[in-house]
N, C-alpha and C positions, 0 to 999 in steps of 0.2 A: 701196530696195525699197518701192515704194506698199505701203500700208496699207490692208486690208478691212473700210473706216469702219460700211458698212453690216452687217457681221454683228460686231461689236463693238456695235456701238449695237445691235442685237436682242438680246446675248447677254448682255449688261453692265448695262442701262438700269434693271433692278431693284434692282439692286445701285449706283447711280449716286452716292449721296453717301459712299460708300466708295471708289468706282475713281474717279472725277475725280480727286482731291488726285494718284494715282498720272500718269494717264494727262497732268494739267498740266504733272507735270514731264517727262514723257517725249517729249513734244509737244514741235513749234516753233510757229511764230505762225500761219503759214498751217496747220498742220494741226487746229492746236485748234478754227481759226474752222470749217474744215469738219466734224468731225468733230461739234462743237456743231452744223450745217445738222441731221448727218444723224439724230443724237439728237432735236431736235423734231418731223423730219421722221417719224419711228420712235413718237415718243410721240403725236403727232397723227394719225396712221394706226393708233395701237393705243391710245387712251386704256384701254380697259379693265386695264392693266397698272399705271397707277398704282392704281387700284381693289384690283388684286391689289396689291400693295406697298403701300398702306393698309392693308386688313384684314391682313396678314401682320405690321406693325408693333403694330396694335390686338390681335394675339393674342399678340407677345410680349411685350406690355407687360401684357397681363392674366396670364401665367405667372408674372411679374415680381413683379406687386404678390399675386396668389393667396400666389406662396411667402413675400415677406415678412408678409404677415398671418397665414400659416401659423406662423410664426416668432414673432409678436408678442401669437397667442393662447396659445403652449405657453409664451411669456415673462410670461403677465398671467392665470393659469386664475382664482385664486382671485378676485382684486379682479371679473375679466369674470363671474365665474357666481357668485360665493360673497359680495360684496361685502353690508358692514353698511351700506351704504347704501338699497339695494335692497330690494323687495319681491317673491316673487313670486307672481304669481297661477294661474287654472288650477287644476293641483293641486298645492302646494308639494311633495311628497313624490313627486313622478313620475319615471319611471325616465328619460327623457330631460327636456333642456331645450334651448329657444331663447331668446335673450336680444336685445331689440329695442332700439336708441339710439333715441328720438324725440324730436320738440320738437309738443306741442299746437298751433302752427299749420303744420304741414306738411301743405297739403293730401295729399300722396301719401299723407301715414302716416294719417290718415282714411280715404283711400278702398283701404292698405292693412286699416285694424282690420280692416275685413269679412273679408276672408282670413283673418284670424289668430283671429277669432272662429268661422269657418266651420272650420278646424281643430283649434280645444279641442272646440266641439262633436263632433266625428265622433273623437277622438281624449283620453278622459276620462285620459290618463296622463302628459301632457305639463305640466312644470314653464316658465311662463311668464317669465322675470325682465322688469326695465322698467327700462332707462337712461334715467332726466333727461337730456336732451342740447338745452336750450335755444341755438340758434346762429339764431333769427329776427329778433331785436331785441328792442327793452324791453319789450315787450308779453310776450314769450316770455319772459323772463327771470323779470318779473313775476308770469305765471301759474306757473311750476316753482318759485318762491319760494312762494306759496299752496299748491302741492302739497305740497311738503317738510312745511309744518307740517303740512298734513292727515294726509300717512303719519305724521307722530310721535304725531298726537295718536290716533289712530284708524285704527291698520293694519291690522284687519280689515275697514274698507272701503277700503280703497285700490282696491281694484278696482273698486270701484259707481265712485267718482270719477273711475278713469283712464276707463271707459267710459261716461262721462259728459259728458266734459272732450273725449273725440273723436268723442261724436256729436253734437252741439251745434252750432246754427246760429252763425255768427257768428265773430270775431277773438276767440279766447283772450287774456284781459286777466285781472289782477289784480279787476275785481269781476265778471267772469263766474267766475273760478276760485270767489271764496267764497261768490256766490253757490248755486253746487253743493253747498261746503261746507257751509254751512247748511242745503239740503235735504236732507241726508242726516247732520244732528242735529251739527255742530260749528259755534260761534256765532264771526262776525267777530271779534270780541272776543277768543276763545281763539287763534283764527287767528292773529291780530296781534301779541298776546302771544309765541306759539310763535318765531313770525319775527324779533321782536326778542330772545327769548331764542336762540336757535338758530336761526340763517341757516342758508341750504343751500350756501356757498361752499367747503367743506372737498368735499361728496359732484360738487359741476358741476365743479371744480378733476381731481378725480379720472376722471370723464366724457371731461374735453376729453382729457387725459393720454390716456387708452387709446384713445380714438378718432384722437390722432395718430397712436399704437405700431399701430394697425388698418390706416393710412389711408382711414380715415372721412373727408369730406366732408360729406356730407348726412345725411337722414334722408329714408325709414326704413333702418336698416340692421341687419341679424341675423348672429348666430353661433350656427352649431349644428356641435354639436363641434369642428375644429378648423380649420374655415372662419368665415372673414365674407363676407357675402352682400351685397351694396348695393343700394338700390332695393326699390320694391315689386316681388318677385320670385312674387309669386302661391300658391296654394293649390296646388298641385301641387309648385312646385319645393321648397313647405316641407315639406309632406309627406314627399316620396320623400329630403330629405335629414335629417331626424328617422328615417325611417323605417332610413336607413342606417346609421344612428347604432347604430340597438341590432342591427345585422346583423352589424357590422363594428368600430363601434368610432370610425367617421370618416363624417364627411359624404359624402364619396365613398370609394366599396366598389372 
């Protein structure tokens, strides 16, 4: 009984690296080699369906990773929002919070601050926290090593410095960091001292940790309630998922 290669290939070809292994073995030599004609013939007459079976994939793959970070915030609450390493700024005592991993030279997370600064402002109730999340190279490393000491030594500026440290022209280094430091009254000196007495490799050790259990990659990257958000995801979408936070209880209502 011939085989209707043509409406197998329209009806299947989404589904394609699932039903080949099938249809290989069911197949003999001449029918596989046609029935491969009429599959490119089918996908070169209809390219838009790999398109469809791309985004279909990219959306399950985003369900995928949504629910295990789902899973790895209710697995990490305290260390992710509560963490003795951390600072936060904003208003430490605010009914919600967002919590951002960055590394000082990411440009994204620069040309995100605006957004996040455009949101405390319009938004005086919002508990900011700040993950250290150096992953740019030495340079990076270097400057989150000058931050550490500055939050130890002078945590009620830690916020002049972080927004200082990301509006700042130039490659975040180790003497652009103290240099900061210094203008806002902590002397190289103390800096340096802090850093050899207390390195920041126990709080970036903890960082990197949670941003695997996240799958974090980059930066900037945010958690509000019991989503992680990746990318600079803009002034609206941080909004409305703060704002669902205290509606519901979850980023998404």
């Amino acid at each position: 009984m011939a085989l209707n290669f043509k409406m197998i290939a329209a009806t299947t070809v989404a589904l394609l690296p699932f039903m080949l292994p099938v249809a290989a073995h069911a197949l003999d030599d001449a029918q596989k080699k046609e029935f491969g004609a009429f599959i490119r013939e089918y996908l070169l007459e209809n390219p838009e369906v790999l398109v469809e079976a791309q985004q279909a994939l990219q959306e399950k793959q985003e369900t995928a990773r949504m629910k295990q970070a789902k899973v790895a915030v209710s697995s990490n609450t305290d260390k992710i929002f509560k963490s003795t390493y951390d600072v936060a700024i904003g208003n430490p005592k605010g009914d919600v919070t967002v919590v951002e991993f960055f590394d000082y030279n990411c440009g994204y997370c620069r040309r995100a601050h605006a957004d996040m600064e455009a949101v405390l402002e319009q938004d005086k109730n919002i508990r900011y926290v700040l993950k250290e999340f150096p992953i740019l190279g030495p340079d990076s490393e270097a400057a989150h090593k000058v931050s550490d000491a500055f939050r130890k030594l002078s945590p009620e500026k830690y916020g002049d410095f972080f927004r200082a440290m990301m509006t700042s022209e130039g490659r975040a280094s180790e003497e652009s960091a103290i240099a900061i430091a210094s203008d806002l009254g902590v002397s190289e000196e103390k800096i340096r001292a802090k850093m050899a007495e207390s390195p920041n490799t126990a709080s970036v050790e903890e960082t990197y940790r949670l941003a695997a259990d996240l799958g974090i990659t980059g930066t900037p990257s945010y958690v509000i309630g019991d989503e992680m958000l990746p990318g600079a995801v803009g002034t609206a979408a941080l909004s409305e998922k703060l704002g669902n936070v205290r509606s519901c209880g979850q980023a998404t209502c």
